[in-house]
N, C-alpha and C positions, 0 to 999 in steps of 0.2 A: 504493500500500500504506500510506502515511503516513497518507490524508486514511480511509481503510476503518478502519485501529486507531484513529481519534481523536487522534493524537501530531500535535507541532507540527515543522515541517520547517525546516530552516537550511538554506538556500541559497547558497551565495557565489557572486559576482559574477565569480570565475574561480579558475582551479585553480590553488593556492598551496603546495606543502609548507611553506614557512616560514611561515606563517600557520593553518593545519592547527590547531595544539594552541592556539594563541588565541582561535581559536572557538568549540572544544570549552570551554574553560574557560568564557569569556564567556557563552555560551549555554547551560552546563550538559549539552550534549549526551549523550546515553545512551546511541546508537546510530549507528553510522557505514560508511558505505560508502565505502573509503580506496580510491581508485584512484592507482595506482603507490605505496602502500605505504614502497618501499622509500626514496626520495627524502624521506619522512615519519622514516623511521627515520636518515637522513642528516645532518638538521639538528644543530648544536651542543646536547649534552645541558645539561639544564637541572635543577633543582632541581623544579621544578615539572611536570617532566614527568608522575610519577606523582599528580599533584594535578588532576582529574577527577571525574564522575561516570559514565565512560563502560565498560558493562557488556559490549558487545561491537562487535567491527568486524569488518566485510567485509570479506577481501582477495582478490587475484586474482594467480597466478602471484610471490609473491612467495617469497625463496630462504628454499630448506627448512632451513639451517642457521644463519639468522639469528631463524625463525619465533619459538622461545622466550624469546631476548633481547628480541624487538620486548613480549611482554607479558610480559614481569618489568619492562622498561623504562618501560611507560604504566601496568602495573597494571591489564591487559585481556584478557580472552578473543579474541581473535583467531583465525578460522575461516575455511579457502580455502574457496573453491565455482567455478562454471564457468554461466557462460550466455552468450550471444548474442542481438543486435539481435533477430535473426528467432523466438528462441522464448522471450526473458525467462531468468528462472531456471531451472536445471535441477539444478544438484545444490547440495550443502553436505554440508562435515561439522558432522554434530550438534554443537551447543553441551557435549554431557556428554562429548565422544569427546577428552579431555583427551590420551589416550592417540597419537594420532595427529599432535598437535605435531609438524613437522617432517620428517613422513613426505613431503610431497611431494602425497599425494592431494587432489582435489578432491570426496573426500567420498562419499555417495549421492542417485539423484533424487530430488528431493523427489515429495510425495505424488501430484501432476497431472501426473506427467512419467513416461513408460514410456522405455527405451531398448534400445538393439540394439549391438551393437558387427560388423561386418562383414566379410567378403573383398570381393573386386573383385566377385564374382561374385551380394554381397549374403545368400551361407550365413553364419550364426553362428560366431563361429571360438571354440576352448575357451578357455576363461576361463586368465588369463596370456599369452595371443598378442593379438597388438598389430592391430586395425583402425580401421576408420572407423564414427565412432558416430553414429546413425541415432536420430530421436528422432520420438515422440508423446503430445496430448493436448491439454487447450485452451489458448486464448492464444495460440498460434503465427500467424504471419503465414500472408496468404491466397493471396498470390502477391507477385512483384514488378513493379512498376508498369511497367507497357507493353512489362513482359517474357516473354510466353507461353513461347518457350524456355527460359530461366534456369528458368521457374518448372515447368515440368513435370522439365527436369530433378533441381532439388530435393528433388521430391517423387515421382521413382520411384518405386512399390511402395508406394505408400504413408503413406512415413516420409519426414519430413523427415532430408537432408542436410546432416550438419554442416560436413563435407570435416576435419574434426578426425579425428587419429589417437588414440588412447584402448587399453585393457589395464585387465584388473578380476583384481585380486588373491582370492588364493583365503579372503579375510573379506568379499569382497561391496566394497571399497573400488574405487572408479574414479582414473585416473591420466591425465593428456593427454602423450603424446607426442609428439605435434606438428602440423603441419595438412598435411594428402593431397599438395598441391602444394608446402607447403614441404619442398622435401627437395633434398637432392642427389644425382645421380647419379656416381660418380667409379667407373670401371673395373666397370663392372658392378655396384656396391654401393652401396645405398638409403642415404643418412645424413638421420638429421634433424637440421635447422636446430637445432630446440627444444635434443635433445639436448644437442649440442657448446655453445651459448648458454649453457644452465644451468652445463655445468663450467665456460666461462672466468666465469661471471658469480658463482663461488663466488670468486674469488681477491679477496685483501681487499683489493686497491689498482684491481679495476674498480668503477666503479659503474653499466654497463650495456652491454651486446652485440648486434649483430646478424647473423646468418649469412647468406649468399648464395652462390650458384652463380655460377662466373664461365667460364666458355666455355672447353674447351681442346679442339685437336687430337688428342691423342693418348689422355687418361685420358676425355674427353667433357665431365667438367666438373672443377672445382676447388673448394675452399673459399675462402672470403674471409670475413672475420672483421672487423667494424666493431666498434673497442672507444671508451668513452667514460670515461677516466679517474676515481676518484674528485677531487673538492677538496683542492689539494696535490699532487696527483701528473700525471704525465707524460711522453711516451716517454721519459723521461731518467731517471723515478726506476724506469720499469717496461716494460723493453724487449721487444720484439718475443720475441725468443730466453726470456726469461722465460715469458710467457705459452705459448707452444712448450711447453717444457721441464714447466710446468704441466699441461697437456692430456695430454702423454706418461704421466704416472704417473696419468691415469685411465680413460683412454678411447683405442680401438685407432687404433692408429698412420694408418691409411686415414683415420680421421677428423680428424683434426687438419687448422687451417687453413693453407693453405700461402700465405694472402697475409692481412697484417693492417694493417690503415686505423685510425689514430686519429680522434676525432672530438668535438666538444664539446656537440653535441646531436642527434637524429633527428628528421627530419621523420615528425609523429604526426599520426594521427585526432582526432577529440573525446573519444572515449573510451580514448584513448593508447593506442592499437596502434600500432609503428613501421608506417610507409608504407614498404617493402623496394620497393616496384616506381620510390616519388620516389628509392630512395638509387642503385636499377639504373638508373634514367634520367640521374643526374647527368653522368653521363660516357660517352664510346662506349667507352673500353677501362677497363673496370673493374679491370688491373692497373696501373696508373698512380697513381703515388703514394703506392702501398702499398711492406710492405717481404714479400719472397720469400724464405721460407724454406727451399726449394731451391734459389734459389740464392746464399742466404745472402748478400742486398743489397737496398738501398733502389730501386725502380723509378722511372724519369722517368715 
């Protein structure tokens, strides 16, 4: 898209937040696609922050109650949107939707992009109920390389398969709640990962989260909560029971994690998705080492 508009591209040689607004200054930057965002928004403020040329940035999933600070901060229009390897871009919200700062949404499809939001059974479900969103139009991948199953399932019916769970507000806005297979099952009730992640990853001494299913006997599965402290802080300054006691005044009691793992970084992709199947691999008993807040102790 860079080399189509004529614009000149700035590459870096690897992904830096602390070097992020160096660039942009250095190079005059206009235009920016921030991945992990928030880690950008982390670094020690600077005087120079708002001193730029840069008129708008990408983000992806970054917390909806820091969104407007981030651009009063750089002096930036800042706009979520949603897309995947397999189909590029798919949504944004417009540059003029000033109004929707913070809202959490990822926007509308952009113009080459049709989508569907789904049941299991692939009928339309009414707009405000929550499915699996289904997408088409050009530029989407043709298949997966040497994978004729993968790929016909994908593309049932049709439409490409996001496995993304998704909900369209009654202004036409789209929302991600989370992805089809992330979820947990506990006592018969669906929880998403996404969900409960967002609420601990609102509290202001985390600076990032990841939810898992951890195997039980008796409810089927459990919550597990991997949290990654901010700089300066640590189970000491923000204890398990904290975090707890946060999630209760926001989200039903079912959902809360009943086991939670500190952690100093996640095993990521290239394009900084945590790896949740490297953090399930690490260990055969994934309550180990965590602290149980049932039964309100530190597990060997």
């Amino acid at each position: 898209m860079t080399l189509t508009a004529g614009a000149s591209m700035i590459l870096a040689r690897k992904y830096s937040p602390s070097k992020y607004m160096e660039l942009v200054r250095n190079y005059g930057v206009t235009c920016s696609l921030a991945l992990r965002a928030i880690l950008i928004y982390m670094q020690p403020e600077s005087p120079l922050d708002g001193v730029n040329r840069l008129r708008y940035v990408h983000i992806f999933g970054f917390p909806s109650h820091l969104h407007k600070k981030f651009e009063e901060r750089f002096k930036v229009i800042a706009r979520e949107g949603y897309g995947m390897t397999e189909i590029g871009s798919c949504m944004r919200v417009p540059i003029e939707d000033a109004h929707m700062t913070g809202s959490g949404s990822v926007g509308q499809p952009v113009p080459y992009r049709e989508v569907r939001i789904v049941d299991e059974q692939g009928n339309d479900v009414p707009r405000g109920e929550v499915g699996e969103l289904w997408v088409q139009g050009p530029g989407i991948l043709k298949g997966y390389y040497k994978k004729p199953k993968e790929t016909a399932e994908a593309f049932a019916g049709g439409w490409f398969h996001t496995g993304d769970l998704f909900r369209q507000d009654e202004n036409g806005y789209y929302y991600i709640v989370g992805r089809k297979k992330d979820m947990v099952r506990r006592h018969g009730e669906n929880i998403s990962a996404s969900e409960v992640e967002n609420v601990i990853r609102s509290h202001p001494k985390i600076l990032d989260v990841a939810v898992v299913p951890v195997p039980d006997e008796i409810r089927g599965e459990e919550v597990k909560a991997y949290v990654i402290p901010k700089p300066g802080e640590s189970v000491k300054t923000i204890i398990p029971e904290e975090i707890i006691a946060f999630c209760l005044e926001r989200i039903a009691k079912f959902k809360v994690p009943r086991f939670i793992e500190y952690r100093e970084s996640f095993p990521r992709t290239p394009t900084e998705r945590v790896e949740k199947h490297k953090l399930i691999a690490e260990k055969k008993d994934l309550r180990s080492g965590c602290y149980d807040a049932e039964e309100k102790r530190w597990l060997d």
